[in-house]
N, C-alpha and C positions, 0 to 999 in steps of 0.2 A: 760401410765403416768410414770413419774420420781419417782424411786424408792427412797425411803425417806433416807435423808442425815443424817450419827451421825459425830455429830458435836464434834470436839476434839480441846485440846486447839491450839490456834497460836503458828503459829512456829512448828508445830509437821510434820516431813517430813514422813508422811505415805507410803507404794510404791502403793498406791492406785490415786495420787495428782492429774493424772489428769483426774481420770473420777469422783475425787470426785468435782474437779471442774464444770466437764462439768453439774453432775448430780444438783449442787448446781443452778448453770446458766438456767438450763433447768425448775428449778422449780421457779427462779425468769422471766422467760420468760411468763411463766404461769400467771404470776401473775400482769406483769406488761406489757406485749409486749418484743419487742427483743431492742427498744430503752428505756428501762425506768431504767437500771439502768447501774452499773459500773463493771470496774473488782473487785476494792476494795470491794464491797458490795456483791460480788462473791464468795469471799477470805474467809470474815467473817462468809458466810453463810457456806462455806464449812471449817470453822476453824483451815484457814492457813493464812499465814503472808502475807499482801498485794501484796508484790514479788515474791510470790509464780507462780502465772498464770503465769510469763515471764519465766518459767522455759519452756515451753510447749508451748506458744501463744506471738508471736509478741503484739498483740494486742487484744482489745475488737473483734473487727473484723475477727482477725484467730479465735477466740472461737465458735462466731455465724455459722463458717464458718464450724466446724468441727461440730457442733449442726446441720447444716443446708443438711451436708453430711449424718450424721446419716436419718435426715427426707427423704432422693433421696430413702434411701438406704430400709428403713421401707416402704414404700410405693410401690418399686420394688419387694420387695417381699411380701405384700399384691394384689396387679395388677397382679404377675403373679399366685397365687392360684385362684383368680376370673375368669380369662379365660381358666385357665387346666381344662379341659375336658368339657368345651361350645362347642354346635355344632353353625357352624357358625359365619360369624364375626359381622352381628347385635347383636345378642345375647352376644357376647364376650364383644362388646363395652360395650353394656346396661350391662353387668357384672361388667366392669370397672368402668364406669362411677357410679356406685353404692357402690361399696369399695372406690371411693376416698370421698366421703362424708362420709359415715364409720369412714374412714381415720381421717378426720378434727373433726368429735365428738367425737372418742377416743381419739384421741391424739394433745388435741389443741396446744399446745405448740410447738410441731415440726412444726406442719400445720402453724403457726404465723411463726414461727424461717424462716421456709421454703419459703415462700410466702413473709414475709414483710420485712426480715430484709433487703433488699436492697444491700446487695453485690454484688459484681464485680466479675464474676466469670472471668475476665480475669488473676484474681491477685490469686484467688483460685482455680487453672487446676482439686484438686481431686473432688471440690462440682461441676466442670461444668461435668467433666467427669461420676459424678454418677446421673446426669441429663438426660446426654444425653441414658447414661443406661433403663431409664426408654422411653425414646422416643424410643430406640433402639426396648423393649420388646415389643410396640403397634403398631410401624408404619406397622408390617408386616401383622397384624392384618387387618388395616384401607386400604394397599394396596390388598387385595382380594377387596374392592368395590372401588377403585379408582386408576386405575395402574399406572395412572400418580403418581409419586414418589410428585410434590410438591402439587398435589390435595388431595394428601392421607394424607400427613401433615397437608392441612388446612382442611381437615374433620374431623381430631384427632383432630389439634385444638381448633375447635370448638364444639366437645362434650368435651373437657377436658373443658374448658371457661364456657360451660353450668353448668355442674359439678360443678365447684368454686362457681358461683353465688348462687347457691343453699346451697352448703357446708357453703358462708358467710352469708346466709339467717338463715340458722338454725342456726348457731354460735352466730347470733342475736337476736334469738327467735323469729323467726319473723312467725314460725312455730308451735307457742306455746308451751307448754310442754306435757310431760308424754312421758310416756313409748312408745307409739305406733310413737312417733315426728320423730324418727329417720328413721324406718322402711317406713314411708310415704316421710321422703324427700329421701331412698335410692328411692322407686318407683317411683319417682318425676322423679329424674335424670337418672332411667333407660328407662322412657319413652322418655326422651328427645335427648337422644341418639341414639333410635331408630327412633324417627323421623327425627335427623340429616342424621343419616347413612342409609336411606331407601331414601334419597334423591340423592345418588352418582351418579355421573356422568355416561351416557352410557359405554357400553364396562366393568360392572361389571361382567353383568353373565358370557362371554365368559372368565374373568378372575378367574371365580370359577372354570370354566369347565376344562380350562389348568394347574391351581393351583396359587399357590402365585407365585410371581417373587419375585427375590434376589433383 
């Protein structure tokens, strides 16, 4: 979670401005989704001058975008502790697929930022490039059971997709509460990925036997 904002008066150019912006933003994301509020109410909450974010951010949209970049980048490195030192890539996946729900209950706010804000990563090259970061870390994973490089894609994809729905499940409560909610949708989603990736395509085993392909 966002580490809690001291709020100082307007106008005070701290050399802190823009991660006191970001952390200001990240807690009204929280609070309200990534479309519910402004840069001004950004500004305020991080108790600098409404001008201040242009010091730093074109727009609303550069901010979500550098809020969105942190989320590629928390999450790449959650994903890759869950599969260091998993034997095998079902098991690896059902690893994954278990830390990104993780993911979305501790840290809802990036998980929204990440997920809903609807940006362009055409017009933001570092949030697409720390995306692609994290496809980069699984696909080689997902290619030991499908050597086809665009079958290996949509097997990721579709334990990551399983993953989501379950992550928005529990974010809904749809999972009920207490202590054991989370633990039960991580099993949830690490089941479901093993049953994805236990469905790959012939020509797995002979691809464990030779190892992964580049």
């Amino acid at each position: 979670m966002a580490p809690p904002v001291t709020r100082r008066p307007v106008g005070h150019h701290h050399g802190d401005l823009r991660n006191s912006l970001l952390r200001a933003s990240l807690e009204l994301v929280g609070e309200r989704g990534p479309h519910g509020f402004t840069l001004a109410e950004a500004s305020r909450r991080a108790g600098v001058s409404v001008a201040a974010p242009y010091k730093h951010f074109a727009d609303r949209d550069a901010l979500l975008a550098e809020l969105a970049t942190q989320g590629y980048r928390e999450q790449r490195s959650r994903f890759a502790a869950a599969v260091e030192g998993i034997e095998g890539p079902v098991e690896q996946l059902a690893s994954f697929a278990a830390a990104y729900v993780r993911f979305a209950s501790e840290e809802p706010a990036l998980f929204d930022v990440t997920f809903n804000a609807g940006l362009d990563k055409s017009r933001f090259t570092e949030l697409a490039t720390a995306g692609d970061k994290v496809a980069r870390l699984l696909l080689p994973v997902a290619r030991q059971l499908a050597s086809d490089p665009d079958a290996a894609f949509d097997l990721l994809l579709r334990i990551a997709a399983a993953a989501h729905g379950l992550a928005v499940f529990l974010r809904q409560g749809l999972f009920g509460v207490g202590t054991a909610v989370l633990s039960d949708a991580e099993e949830k989603a690490a089941r479901s990925a093993r049953a994805i990736a236990q469905q790959a395509p012939p020509g797995a085993q002979l691809q464990d036997e030779e190892g992964p392909r580049s």
